[in-house]
N, C-alpha and C positions, 0 to 999 in steps of 0.2 A: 301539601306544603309540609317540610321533616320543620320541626326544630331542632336547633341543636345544642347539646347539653354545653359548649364551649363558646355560649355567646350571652350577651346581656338581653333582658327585653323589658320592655318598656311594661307597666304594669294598667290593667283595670281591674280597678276595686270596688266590691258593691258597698252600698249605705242602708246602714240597718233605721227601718223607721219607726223607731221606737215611741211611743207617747211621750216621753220624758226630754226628748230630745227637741232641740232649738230650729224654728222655718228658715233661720235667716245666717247664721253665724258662716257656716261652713259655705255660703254665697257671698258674704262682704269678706272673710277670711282669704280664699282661697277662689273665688269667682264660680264655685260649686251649681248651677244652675239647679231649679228647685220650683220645675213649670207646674208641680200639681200640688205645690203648696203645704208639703207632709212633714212630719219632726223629722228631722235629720240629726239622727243619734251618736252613730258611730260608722266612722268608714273602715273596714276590714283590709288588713292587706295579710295575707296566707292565704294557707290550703286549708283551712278549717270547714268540715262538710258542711256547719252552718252559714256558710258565708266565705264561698273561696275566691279569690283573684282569679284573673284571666290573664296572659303574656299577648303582647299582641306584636307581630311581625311590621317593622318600621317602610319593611320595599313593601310587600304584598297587602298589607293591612288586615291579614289572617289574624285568627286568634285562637288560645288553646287553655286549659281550664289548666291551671299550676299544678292540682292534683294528680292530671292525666299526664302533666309534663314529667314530673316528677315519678311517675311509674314509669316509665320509659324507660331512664335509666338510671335508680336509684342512685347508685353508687357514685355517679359522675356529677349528677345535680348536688345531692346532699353532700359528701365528702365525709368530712369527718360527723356529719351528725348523722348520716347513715350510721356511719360504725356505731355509736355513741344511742342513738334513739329510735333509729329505724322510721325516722319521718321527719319531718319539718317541726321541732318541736319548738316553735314559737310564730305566735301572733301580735301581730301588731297595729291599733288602732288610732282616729283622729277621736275625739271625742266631743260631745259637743251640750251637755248640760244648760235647759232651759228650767228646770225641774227637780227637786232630789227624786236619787234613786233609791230604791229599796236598801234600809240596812242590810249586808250581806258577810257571810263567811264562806273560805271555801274549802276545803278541807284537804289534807296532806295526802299524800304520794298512798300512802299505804292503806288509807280510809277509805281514798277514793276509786280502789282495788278491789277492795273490799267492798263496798256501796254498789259499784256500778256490775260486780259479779251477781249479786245477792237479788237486786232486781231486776236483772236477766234471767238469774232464775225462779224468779218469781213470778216471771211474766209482763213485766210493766213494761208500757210504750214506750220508745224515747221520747217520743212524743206527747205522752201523758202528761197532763198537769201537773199529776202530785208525785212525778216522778223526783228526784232527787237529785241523781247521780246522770248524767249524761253522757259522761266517758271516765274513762280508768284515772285519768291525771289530776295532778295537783294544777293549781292556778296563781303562784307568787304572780306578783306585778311592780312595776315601776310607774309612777305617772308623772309627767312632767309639765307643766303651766306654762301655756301659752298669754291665759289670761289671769286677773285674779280668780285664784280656784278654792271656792271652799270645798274643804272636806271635814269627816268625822273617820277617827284612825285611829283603834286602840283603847283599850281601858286607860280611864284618867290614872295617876299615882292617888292612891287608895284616900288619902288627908281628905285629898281634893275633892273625890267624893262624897267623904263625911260631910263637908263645911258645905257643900250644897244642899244635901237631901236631910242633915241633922233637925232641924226645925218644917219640914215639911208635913203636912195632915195631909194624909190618905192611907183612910182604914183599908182598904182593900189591902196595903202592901205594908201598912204600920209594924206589924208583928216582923216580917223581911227587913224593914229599915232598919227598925230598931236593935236586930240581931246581928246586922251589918255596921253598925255605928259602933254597936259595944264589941265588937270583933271583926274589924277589917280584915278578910281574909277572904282567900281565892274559893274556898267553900262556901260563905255566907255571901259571894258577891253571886257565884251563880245560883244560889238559893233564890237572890233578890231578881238575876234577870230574867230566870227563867219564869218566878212567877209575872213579872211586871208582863212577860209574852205571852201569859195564858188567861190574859183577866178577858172576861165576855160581858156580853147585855149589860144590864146596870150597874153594875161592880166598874166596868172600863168605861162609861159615860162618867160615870160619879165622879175615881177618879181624873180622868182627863180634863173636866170641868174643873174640878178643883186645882188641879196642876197649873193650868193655863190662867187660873185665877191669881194663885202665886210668881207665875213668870210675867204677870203685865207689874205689878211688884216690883220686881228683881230686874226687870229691863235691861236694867245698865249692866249687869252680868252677860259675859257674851254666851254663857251657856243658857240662861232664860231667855236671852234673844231670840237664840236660835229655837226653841220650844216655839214662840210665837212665830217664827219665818215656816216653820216648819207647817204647824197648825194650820196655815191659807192653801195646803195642799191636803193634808192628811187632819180633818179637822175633830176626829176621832179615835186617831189608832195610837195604841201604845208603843208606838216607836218614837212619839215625843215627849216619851222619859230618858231615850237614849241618850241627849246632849247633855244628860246630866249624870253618866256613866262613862262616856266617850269622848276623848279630844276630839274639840273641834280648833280646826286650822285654817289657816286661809295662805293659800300656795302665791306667791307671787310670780310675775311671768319669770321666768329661768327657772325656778325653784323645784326642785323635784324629793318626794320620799316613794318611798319602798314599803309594799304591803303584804304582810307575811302570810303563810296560812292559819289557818285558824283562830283569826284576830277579825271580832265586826268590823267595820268598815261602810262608810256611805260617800261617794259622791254629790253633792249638794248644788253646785252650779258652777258654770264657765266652761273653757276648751280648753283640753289638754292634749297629749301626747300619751298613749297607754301600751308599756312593751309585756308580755306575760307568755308564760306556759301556755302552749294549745290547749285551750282546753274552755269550757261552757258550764263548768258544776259552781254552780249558787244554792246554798243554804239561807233564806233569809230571813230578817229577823227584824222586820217591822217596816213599817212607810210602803207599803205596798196592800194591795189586795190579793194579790195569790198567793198560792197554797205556802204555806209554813209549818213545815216538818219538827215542832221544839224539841221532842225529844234527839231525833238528828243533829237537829240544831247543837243541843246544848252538849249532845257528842263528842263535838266536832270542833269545840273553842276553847282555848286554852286561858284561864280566868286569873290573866298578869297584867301587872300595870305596864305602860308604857309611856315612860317621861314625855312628854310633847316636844322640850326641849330635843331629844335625839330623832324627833320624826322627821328633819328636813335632812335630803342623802345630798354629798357634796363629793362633785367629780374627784379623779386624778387627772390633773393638769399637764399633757407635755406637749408645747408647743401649741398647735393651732386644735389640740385634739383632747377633748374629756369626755373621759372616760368615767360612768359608772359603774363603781363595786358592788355588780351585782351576788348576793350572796348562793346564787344558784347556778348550774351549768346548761339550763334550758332556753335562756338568753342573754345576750350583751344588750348595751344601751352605748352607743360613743355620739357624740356632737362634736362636728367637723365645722370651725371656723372655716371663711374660703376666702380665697384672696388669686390675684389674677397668675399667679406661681401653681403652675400642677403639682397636686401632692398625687404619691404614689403609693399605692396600695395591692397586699397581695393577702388572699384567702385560701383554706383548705377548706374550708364550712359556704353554704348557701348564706346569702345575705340578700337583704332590703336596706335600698338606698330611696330614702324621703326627703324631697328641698323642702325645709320645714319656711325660710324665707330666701327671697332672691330669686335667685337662676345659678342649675347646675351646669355644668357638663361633660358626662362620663363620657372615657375615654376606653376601650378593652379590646386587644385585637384589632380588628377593620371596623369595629362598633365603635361609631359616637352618638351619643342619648344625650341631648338638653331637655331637664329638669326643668319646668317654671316651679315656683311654688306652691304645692297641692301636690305635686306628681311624684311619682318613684318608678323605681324601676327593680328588676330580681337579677340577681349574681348567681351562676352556679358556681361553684365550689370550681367545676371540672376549666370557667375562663380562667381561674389561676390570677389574676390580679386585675387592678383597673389602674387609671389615674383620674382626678374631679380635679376640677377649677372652676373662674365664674366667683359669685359675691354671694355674701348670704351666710348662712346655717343650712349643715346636709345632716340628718340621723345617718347612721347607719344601727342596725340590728342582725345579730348575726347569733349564732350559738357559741358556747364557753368549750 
């Protein structure tokens, strides 16, 4: 059975079964069935080798792995991100938070060049634990709320930190606090994170005990809160100092920000929508049990505040279609209101088309695909346009 680069196909996508990830969401969500009862994390839709899509032929019920689609014939599938990338340079996933994830960073374009060279030649597995670097790319992202979504995004504005940690006791990190109170500054802040990452044995029992004894305190602070939310998962690690370094936020469904490189970051709970860079390179930096690389770490992040107040991204509006300004060229983000009026659309780039709710249905050539919601389907560049109608919200993702 040929595919062909000039026609639409219907997409299957694996589900990553993460510990962290929810048994139930992406089954009441989307009708995901879930007979062995496992976390259901994240649904992958690309070519990414950890986790690639499948096209699957709507007459025959054949199927064929995106990546091998996609070698066939570059040029024609990818279009302009051929020219531009030389692959599918965007991933796109459901997500599905039962659990916080690991504080994470992940490092820019030229680090991660640099990182993922250095230990190839150095010999490390990709598959290594304490491997680092996974591949060459950067990993910006967008994520957009389905549900309420907490997250942690960015260094607080520096005040903000003072007026939390100023009266706090833990000698372990006193001498750091106190050098960061009397001098807010991007030097004495990673001074303070890096130690608060490297405390071990009773030095980070002490203080964690002592922390969490200050945030039942503080409660009504939604940064002490989250220390104790935090705490009934990770009832020891020093990554719940973080909400008292890090906006914490809480996405409401539409709501969507933008995660740069080099900035921690943690998802916390709920489902989102997640568009990003191809790419798997995590740096992390606490609420986790594996490997943590700090000196990489602390490499790797760039020690600026980040108003909370600008972390929510708001479309461009025109007509039935918003658009986010994505500040990168490795992905688009658009959200297609639908109404029983075909809108029409034409591409030079590969695209992912996701019924986020309702019912789709693409139209392209002698191809018609209905979308329920859960389902997507892959645009090569070389079908040249499509038109969608039907009710609901459709993503598309596509490259800039």
């Amino acid at each position: 059975m040929s595919f062909s680069s000039n026609r639409i196909y219907r997409m299957q996508n694996p589900i990553q079964n993460y510990a962290w990830g929810s048994k139930d969401a992406l089954q009441n969500m989307y009708g995901i069935a879930n007979p062995d009862g496992k976390p259901q994390a994240e649904i992958w839709m690309g070519a990414h080798p950890n986790g690639c899509s499948s096209l699957i032929d709507e007459t025959s019920g054949a199927t064929l792995r995106l990546d091998t689609f996609i070698a066939q014939n570059p040029a024609a599938v990818l279009g302009d991100a051929q020219a531009n990338f030389g692959a599918l340079p965007y991933l796109f996933k459901v997500l599905a938070a039962a659990e916080p994830l690991s504080i994470q960073v992940h490092p820019d374009k030229a680090s991660a060049e640099i990182g993922f060279a250095a230990e190839n030649t150095a010999g490390v597995a990709l598959s290594a634990a304490h491997r680092n670097f996974k591949d060459p790319n950067h990993k910006p992202e967008l994520v957009y709320a389905l549900t309420p979504y907490r997250a942690m995004n960015g260094f607080r504005e520096f005040d903000e930190i003072v007026s939390l940690i100023r009266d706090l006791k833990l000698p372990a990190l006193q001498t750091e606090m106190d050098a960061f109170c009397e001098q807010p500054n991007s030097e004495t802040l990673r001074v303070l994170f890096g130690a608060s990452l490297r405390l071990q044995g009773d030095a980070r029992r002490d203080t964690v005990a002592s922390l969490l004894s200050v945030a039942k305190q503080r409660q009504q602070q939604t940064a002490f809160a989250e220390v104790l939310r935090l705490a009934e998962f990770y009832p020891e690690d020093m990554g719940l100092f973080a909400p008292l370094l890090l906006n914490v936020i809480t996405l409401q469904p539409g709501d969507a920000m933008f995660l740069y490189a080099r900035t921690p970051h943690a998802y916390l709970q709920g489902i989102g929508l997640e568009a990003m860079a191809s790419s798997d390179n995590v740096l992390r930096a606490g609420l986790t049990p594996k490997h943590m690389d700090i000196d990489a770490l602390l490499a790797n992040v760039d020690f600026v505040a980040k108003p909370a107040a600008e972390l929510p991204m708001l479309p461009m509006v025109l007509g039935p279609v918003s658009d986010y300004p994505i500040p990168v060229t490795d992905f688009s983000f658009s959200l297609v209101d639908l109404a029983n009026e075909p809108l029409e659309s034409e591409t030079a780039t590969a695209l992912i088309l996701f019924c986020m709710d309702g019912r789709a249905v693409i139209n392209s050539g002698e191809d018609t695909l209905t979308l329920q919601a859960g389902e997507s389907c892959f645009v090569p560049a070389a079908a040249g346009g499509f038109n969608v109608s039907g009710s609901g919200k459709l993503v598309q993702i596509g490259s800039r």
